[in-house]
C-alpha positions as CSV (number, residue, x, y, z in Angstrom):
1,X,138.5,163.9,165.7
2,X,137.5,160.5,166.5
3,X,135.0,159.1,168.9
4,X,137.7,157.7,171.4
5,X,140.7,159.5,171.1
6,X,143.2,158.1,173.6
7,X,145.9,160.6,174.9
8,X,148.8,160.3,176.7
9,X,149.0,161.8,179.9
10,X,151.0,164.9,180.9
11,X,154.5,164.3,182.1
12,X,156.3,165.8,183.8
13,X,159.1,165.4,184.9
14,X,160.4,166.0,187.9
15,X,163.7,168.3,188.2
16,X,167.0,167.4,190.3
17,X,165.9,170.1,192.5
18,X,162.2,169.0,192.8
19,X,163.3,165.5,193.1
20,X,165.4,166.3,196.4
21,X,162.8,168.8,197.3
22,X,160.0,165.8,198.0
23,X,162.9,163.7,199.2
24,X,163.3,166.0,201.9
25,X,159.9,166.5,202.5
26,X,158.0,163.1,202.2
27,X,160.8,160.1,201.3
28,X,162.8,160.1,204.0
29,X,165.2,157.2,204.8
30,X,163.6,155.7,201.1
31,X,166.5,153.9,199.1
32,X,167.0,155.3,195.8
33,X,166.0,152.7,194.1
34,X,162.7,152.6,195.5
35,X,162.6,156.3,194.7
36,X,163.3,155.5,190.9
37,X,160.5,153.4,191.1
38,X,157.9,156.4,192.4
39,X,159.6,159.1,189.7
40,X,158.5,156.4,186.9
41,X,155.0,156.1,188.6
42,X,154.6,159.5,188.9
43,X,155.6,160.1,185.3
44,X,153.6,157.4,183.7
45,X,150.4,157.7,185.3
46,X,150.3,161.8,185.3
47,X,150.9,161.5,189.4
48,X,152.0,164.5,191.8
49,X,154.4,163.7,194.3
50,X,153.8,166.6,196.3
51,X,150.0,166.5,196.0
52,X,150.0,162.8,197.7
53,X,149.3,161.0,194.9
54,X,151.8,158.2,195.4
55,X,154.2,157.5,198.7
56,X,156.5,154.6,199.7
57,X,155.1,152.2,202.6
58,X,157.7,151.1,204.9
59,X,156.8,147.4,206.3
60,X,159.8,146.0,209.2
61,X,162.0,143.5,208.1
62,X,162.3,141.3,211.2
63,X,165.1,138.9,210.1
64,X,167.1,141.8,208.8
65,X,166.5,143.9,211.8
66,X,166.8,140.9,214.4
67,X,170.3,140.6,212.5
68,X,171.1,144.0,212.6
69,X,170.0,144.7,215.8
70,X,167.9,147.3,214.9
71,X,164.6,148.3,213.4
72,X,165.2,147.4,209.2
73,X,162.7,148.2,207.3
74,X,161.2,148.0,203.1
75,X,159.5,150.6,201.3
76,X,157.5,149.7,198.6
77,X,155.9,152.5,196.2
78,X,152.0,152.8,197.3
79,X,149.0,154.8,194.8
80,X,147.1,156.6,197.6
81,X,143.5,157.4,197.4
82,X,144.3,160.9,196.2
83,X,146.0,159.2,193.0
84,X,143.4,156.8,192.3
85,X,141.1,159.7,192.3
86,X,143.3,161.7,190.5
87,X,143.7,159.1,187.8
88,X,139.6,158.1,187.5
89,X,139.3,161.7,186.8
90,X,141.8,162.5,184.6
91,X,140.7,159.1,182.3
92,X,137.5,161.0,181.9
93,X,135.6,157.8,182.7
94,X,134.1,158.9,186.6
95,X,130.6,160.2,187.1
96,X,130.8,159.8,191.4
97,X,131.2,157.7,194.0
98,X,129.9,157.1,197.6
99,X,130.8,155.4,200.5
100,X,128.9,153.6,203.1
101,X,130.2,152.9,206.2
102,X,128.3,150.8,209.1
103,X,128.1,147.9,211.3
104,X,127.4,144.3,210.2
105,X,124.5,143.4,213.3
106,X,125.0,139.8,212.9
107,X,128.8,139.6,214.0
108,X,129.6,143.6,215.3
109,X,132.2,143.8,212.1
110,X,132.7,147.0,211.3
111,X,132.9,147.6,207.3
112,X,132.8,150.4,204.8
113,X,131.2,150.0,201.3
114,X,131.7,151.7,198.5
115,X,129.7,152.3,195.0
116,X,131.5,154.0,192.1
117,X,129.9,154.9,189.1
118,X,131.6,155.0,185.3
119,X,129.8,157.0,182.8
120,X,130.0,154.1,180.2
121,X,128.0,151.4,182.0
122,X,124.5,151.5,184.2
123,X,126.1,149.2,186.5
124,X,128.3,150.8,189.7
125,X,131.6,148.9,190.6
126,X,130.7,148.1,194.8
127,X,133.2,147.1,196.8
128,X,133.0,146.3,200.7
129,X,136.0,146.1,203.6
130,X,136.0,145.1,206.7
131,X,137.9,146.5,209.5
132,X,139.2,143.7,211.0
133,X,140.5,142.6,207.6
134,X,141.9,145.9,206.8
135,X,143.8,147.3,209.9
136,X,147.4,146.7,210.2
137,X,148.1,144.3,213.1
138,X,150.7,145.5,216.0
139,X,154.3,145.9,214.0
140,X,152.9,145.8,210.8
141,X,153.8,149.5,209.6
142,X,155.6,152.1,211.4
143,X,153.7,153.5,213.9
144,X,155.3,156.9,214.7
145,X,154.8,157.6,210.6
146,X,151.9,155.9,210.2
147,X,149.6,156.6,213.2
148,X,146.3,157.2,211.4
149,X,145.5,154.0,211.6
150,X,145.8,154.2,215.6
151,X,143.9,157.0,216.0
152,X,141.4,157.4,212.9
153,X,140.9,153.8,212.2
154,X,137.1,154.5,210.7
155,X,138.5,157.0,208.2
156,X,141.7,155.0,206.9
157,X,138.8,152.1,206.7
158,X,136.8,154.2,204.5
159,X,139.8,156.1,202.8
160,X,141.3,152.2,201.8
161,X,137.8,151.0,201.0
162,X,137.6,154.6,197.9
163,X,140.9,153.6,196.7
164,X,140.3,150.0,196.4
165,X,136.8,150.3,194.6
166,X,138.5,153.3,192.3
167,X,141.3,151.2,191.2
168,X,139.0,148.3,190.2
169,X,136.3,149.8,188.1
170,X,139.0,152.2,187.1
171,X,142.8,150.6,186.9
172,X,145.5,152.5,186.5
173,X,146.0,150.7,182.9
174,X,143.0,152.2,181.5
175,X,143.9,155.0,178.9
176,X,143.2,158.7,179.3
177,X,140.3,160.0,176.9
178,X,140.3,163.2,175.4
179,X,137.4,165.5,176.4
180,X,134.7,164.1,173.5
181,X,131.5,164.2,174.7
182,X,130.0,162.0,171.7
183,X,132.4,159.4,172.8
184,X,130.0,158.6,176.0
185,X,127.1,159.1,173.8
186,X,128.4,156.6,170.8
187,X,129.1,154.1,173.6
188,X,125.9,154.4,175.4
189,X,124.4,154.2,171.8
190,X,125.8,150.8,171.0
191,X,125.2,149.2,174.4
192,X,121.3,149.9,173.8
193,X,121.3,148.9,169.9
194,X,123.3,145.1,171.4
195,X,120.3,144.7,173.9
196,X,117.7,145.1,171.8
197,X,116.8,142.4,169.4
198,X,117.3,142.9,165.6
199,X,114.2,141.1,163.7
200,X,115.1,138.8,160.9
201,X,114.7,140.1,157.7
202,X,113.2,137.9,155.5
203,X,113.7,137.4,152.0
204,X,110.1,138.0,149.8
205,X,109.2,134.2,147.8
206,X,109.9,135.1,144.5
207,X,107.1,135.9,142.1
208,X,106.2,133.1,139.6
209,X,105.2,134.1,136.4
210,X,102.6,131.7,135.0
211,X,101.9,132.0,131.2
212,X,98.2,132.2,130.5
213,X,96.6,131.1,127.3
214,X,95.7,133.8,124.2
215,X,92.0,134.4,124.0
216,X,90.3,136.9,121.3
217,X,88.4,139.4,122.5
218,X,84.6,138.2,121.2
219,X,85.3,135.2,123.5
220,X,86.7,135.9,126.5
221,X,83.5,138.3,126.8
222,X,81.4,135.2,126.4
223,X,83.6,133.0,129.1
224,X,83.6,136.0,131.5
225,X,79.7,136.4,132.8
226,X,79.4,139.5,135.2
227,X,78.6,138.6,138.5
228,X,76.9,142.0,139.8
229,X,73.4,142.1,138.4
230,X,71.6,145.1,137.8
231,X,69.1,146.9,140.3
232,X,65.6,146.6,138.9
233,X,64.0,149.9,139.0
234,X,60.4,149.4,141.7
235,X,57.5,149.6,139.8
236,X,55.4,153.3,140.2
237,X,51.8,153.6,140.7
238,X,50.7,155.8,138.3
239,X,48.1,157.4,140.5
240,X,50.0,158.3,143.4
241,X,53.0,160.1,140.7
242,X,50.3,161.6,139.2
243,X,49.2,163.2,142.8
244,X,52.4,164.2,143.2
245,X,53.0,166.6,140.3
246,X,49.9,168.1,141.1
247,X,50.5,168.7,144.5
248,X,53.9,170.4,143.4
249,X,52.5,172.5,140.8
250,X,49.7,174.1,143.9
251,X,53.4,174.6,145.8
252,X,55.2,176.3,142.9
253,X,52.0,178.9,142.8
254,X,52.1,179.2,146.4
255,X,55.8,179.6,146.4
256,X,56.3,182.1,143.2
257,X,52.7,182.9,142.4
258,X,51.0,181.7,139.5
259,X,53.1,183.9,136.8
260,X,56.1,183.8,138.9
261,X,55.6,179.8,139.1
262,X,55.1,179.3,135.1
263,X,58.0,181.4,134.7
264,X,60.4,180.0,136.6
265,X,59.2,176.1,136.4
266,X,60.8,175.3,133.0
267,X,64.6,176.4,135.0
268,X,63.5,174.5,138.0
269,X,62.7,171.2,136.6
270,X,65.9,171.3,134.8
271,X,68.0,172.0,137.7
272,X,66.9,168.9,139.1
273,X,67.0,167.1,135.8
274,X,68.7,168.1,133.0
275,X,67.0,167.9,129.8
276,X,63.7,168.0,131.3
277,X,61.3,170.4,130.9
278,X,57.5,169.5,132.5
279,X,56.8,167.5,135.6
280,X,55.8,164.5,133.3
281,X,59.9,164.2,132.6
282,X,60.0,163.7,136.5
283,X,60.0,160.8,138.8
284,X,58.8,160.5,142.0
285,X,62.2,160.8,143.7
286,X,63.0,164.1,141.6
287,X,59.4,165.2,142.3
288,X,60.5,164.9,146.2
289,X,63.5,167.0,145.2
290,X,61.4,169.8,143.5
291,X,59.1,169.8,146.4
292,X,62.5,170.6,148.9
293,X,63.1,173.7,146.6
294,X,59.9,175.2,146.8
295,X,59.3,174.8,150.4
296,X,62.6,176.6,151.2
297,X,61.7,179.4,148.3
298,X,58.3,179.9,150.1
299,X,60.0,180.0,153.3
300,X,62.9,182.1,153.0
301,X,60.6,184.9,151.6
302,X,61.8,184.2,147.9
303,X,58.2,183.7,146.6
304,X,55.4,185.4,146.7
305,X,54.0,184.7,150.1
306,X,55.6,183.8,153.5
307,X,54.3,181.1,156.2
């Protein structure tokens, strides 16, 4: 299934009997051809005729009744709120609406406004009416079928003012959707990915390859000098290294015990330098490093005595 899979919408169609049934009932005195017109409605758009989804105005004639000498009037096929409503729903496209009615302080006109919100768009359709716009003048409808207006005028104000806003975020020409939720989502999706701005890409330069001379080996040593010199090593003084070896071997007796320390110094010295095997082999830094182990032999209790 795709995305967005429109589908037609239900009809049915209305049976001889129905058909004479809601003539009886709501389409009284309403030519047949006007009714034709409200059977093809009802059918094309998915509208009930006995739910009050669709009705026929009448509106006088006054030259044909002046002629006639009577009251004349024309019927003209009318979506009620119901239907509109019916039809947002049914498109799969309406999240809610609300209406707002209230008084304009500046002039006392009294006006209903309306917000309807479509699950495609962030945006909410808003619509406002006015009364005095909006309520039939004196001969304008029937008045013995039509009296709503007399009595309730506030809630045929906001009633018009639903249908109105319903019909124009939502038209009657807009397509049914199946029931997809990914369809909303995929929408959504690609109203975010328009806004934001894609970066340009940019092509990498293209890497030039620059042929460098041949050089043997013996002399590109000589032209290549390396520019990280060597540490000198500090110079020693001889007495104070000197002092220090002694000053480790009276730590190794102390540590291990005389026998214990002429045992175990050969293993020592070459655990801090390999290949070594007096203090003489030793510097002053490894010296400093010998003098670490013994101190923690003596006082961990390894050697002979403890601090």
């Amino acid at each position: 299934m795709s995305a967005l899979q429109i589908v037609e919408p239900t009809k049915r169609g209305l049976s001889p009997e129905a058909k004479q049934r809601a003539r009886e009932m709501f389409f009284k005195g309403v030519p047949n051809d006007v009714l034709e017109v409200i059977w093809s409605w009802a059918d094309r758009y998915g509208l009930d005729v006995f739910a009050g989804h669709i009705t026929a105005l009448p509106f006088k004639d006054k030259k044909a009744s002046d002629k006639a000498g009577q009251a004349v009037y024309n019927y003209v096929p009318y979506v009620t709120r119901d239907g509109a409503l019916h039809h947002a729903m049914q498109s799969g496209l309406l999240v809610s609406f609300q209406a707002i009615p209230g008084v304009q302080m500046s002039t006392g006109r009294e006006y209903c406004e309306v917000f309807v919100y479509r699950r495609d768009t962030n945006i909410p359709t808003r619509m406002t009416l006015f009364m005095d716009e909006w309520k039939p003048k004196d001969g304008a409808l029937d008045w013995d079928k039509n009296a709503m207006w007399k009595n309730k005028p506030s809630m045929m104000l906001q009633k018009t003012a639903i249908r109105q806003a319903v019909l124009q975020a939502i038209p009657l020409t807009v397509p049914v959707l199946s029931y997809d939720t990914t369809y909303f989502e995929t929408v959504m999706n690609v109203a975010q990915i328009a806004q934001i701005e894609q970066p340009e890409i940019t092509q990498p330069s293209p890497v030039v390859q620059i042929e460098a001379p041949m050089y043997p080996a013996s002399q590109l040593l000589e032209m290549v000098d390396d520019p990280t010199p060597e540490p000198e090593t500090p110079a020693v003084d001889p007495e104070v290294l000197e002092k220090a070896r002694v000053d480790v071997a009276i730590l190794g007796e102390h540590a291990l015990g005389a026998d214990g320390w002429q045992a175990r110094k050969s293993p020592l010295i070459r655990g801090i330098k390999p290949g070594a095997s007096t203090l003489d082999d030793l510097g002053l830094e490894e010296l400093a490093r010998l003098t670490a182990t013994l101190t923690a032999l003596k006082m961990t209790g390894n050697g002979k005595t403890r601090l």
